[in-house]
N, C-alpha and C positions, 0 to 999 in steps of 0.2 A: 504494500500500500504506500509508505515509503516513496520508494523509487520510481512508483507513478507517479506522485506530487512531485517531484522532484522534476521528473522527465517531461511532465506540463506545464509547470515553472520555467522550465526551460525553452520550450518550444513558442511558450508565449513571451518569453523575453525576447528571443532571436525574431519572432513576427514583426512585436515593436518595435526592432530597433531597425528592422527591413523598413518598416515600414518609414520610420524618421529618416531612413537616408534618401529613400523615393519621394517622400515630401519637401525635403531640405530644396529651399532655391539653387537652379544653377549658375555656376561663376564660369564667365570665359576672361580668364586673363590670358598673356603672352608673355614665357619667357626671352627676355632680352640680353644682349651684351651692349654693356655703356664703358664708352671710352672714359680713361681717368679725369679727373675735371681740371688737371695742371701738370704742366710738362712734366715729363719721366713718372707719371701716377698709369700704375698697370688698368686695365679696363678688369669691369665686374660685372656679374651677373646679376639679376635681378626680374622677378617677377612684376608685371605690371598688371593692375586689374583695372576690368574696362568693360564686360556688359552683364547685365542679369537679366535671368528669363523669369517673369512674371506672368503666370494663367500663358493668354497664345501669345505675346510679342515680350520680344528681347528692347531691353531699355539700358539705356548709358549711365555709368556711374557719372558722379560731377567728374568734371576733368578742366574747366576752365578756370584760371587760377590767374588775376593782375594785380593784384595787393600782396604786400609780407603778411600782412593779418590772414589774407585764405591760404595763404602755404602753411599758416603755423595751424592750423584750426580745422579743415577738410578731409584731415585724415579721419578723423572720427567718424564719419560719413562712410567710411569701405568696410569690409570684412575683417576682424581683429588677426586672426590665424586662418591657414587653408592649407589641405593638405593639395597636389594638382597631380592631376594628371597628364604627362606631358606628351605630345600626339603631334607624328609628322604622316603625309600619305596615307591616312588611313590606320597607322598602326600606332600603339601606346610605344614608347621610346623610355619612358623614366618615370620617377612619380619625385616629388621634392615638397620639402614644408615650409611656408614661408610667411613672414609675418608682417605686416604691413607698416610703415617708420613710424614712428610720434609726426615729427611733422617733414613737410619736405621743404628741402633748399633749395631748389631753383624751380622756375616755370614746368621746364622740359621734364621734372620728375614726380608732377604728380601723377598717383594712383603704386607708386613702387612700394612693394615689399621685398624686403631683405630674405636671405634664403636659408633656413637653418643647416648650419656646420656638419651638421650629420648627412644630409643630402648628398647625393649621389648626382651633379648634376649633368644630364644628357648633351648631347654636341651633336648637329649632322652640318659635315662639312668644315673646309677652311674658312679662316675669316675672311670678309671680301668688303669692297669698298661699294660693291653693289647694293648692301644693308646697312650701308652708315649712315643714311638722311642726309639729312642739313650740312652738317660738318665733314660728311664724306670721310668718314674714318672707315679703317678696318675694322670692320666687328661681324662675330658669327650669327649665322641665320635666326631668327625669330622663332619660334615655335608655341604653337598652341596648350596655352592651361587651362584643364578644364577643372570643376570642383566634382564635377560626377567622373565619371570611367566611361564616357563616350567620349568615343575616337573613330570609329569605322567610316566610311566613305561610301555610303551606297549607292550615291548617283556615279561612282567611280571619274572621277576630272582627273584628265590626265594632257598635256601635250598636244598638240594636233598641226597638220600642217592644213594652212587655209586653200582650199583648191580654188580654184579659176571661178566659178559661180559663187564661190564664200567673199573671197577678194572683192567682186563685183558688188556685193551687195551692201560691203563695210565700207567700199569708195565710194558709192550712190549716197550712204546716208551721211558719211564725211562730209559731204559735199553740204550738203542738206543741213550741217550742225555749221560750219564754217566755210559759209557760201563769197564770202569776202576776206581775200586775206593779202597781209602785203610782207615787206621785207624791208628793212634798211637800208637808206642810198649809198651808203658808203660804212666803214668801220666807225665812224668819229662822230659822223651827222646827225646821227639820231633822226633823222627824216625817214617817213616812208613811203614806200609806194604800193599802188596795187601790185598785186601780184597773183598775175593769171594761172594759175599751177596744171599743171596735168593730172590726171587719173592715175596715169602710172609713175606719179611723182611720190605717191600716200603710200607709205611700206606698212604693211601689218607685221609688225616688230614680233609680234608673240599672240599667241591662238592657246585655249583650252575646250576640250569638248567633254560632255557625258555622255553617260550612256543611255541618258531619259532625251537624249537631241536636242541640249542648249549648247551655244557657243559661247566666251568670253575673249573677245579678242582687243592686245591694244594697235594703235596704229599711230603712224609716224611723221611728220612733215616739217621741216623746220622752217618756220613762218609764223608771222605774228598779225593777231587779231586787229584788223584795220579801228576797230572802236575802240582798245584799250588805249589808254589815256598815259599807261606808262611806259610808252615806246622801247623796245627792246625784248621785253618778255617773251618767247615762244609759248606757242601753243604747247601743253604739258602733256604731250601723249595720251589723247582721250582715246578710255576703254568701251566697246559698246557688247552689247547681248542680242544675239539671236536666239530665237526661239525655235522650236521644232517646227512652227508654221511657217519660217523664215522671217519676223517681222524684226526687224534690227531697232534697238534702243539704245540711246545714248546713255550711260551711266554715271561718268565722273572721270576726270584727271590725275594727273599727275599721286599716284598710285601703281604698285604690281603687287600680285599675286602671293600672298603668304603662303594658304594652304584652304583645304575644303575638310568638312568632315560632320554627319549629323550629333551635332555637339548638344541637342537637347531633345535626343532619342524620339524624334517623330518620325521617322525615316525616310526623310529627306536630306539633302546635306545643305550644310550652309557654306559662304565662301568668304573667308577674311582677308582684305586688302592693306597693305602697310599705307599711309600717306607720307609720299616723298613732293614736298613742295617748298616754295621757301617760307624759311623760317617756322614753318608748320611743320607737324610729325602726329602721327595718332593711328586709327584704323578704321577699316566700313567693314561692318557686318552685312553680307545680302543675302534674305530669306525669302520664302515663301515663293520661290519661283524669279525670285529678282521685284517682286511688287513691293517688298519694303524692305526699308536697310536703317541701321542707325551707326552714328559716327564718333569716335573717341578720339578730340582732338586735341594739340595742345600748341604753345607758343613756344620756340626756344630763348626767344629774348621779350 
């Protein structure tokens, strides 16, 4: 009699406590590599947290911070401790614990947590200047933290090369986003002019497809928006979305591709974009087929 009490004591403890991790909100942060903040300071790792899934849509922690008062005070606002799940391609990679600072020093680091000493922490790849942002340092690739154990990939995104009717459809609607474009009369001038471009001028730098028939592709052109007001700026490699019906959509700039994975087990995946712009650094989560996205962005000065 005993060890039935005991053995139903049990089974309802492990229930609840199943039950409490199925319940618990999900966190998607991203493990990062940050350069040292002063000559000869080695660069460190650290966890950055950035969306929560609440009921059906994913919503942004604060991340905008232009006073010392919200850098000392906003940290209270995130997750005190997390354990993560760290997820590249579809596959779990590492798991690390990490705790979120008192308060942060600079713009560029809200939402970090520090990573406990006991962690094990994962690496894919050398470091690359392709993942520095703003300051173009050498630092190793991003990778997705989750607070649950999803990581799998089931619309599978993978690589793709754009065929002849793909290309056509991404240079139709380029056209169509940036019907006016010009270029600099000279190095020094700061003037410009129209500039008639070709079809076969627009490189699709990089293509990813699924296997439910969306495309994500960016494309290329170096030229500058006749309206922009601060002469110089190129157009920032806008990425656009096709859909399996072929309807091409524009989505946002100056961003590439971190990774995909159904990170809040509906099985679907979602796709996280780093933002590489100036002065700006953050990410877009895009869900639901690409109908909604939200953005974790920040200032580095």
């Amino acid at each position: 009699m005993l060890f039935c009490r005991v053995l139903v004591l049990s089974i309802l403890f492990l229930s609840s406590a199943l039950a409490s991790a199925q319940s618990a909100p999900i966190i998607l942060g991203m493990l990062e590599d940050h350069p040292g903040h002063h000559a000869g300071d080695p660069n460190f790792r650290a966890i950055r947290v950035l969306f929560r899934k609440d009921a059906d849509d994913w919503h942004t922690l604060p991340n905008e911070c232009r006073s010392r008062e919200c850098l000392e005070t906003i940290s209270s606002k995130y997750p005190q401790e997390v354990v993560w799940t760290i997820a590249f391609d579809g596959k779990r990679v590492g798991e690390v614990k990490a705790r979120t600072q008192t308060k942060f020093r600079y713009y560029s680091e809200v939402g970090l947590q520090d990573i406990a000493r006991e962690s094990t922490v994962p690496t894919i790849g050398a470091p690359s200047i392709e993942y520095g942002g703003f300051f173009e340092r050498s630092v190793l690739r991003p990778l997705v933290a989750n607070s649950q154990p999803n990581f799998e990939d089931p619309d599978k995104w993978k690589p793709t090369q754009a065929s002849v009717d793909l290309s056509a459809l991404l240079r139709d609607q380029f056209r169509k986003k940036f019907p006016k474009l010009c270029r600099e009369t000279g190095p020094e001038s700061g003037q410009l002019k129209p500039y008639p471009y070709r079809d076969d001028e627009v490189a699709i730098r990089r293509a990813y497809s699924s296997t439910t028939g969306w495309v994500v592709a960016k494309v290329h052109l170096e030229a500058i928006d006749c309206q922009d007001t601060e002469a110089g700026f190129d157009i920032d490699d806008p990425w656009f979305v096709v859909s399996p019906r072929k309807t091409v959509t524009y989505v946002d700039s100056g961003m590439w591709l971190v990774d995909a994975g159904d990170y809040d087990n509906d099985g679907k995946s979602e796709l996280v974009f780093s933002i590489d712009r100036y002065n700006r650094g953050g990410y877009e989560l895009y869900y639901d087929d690409f109908k909604k996205h939200v953005t974790f962005e920040f200032s580095y000065h």
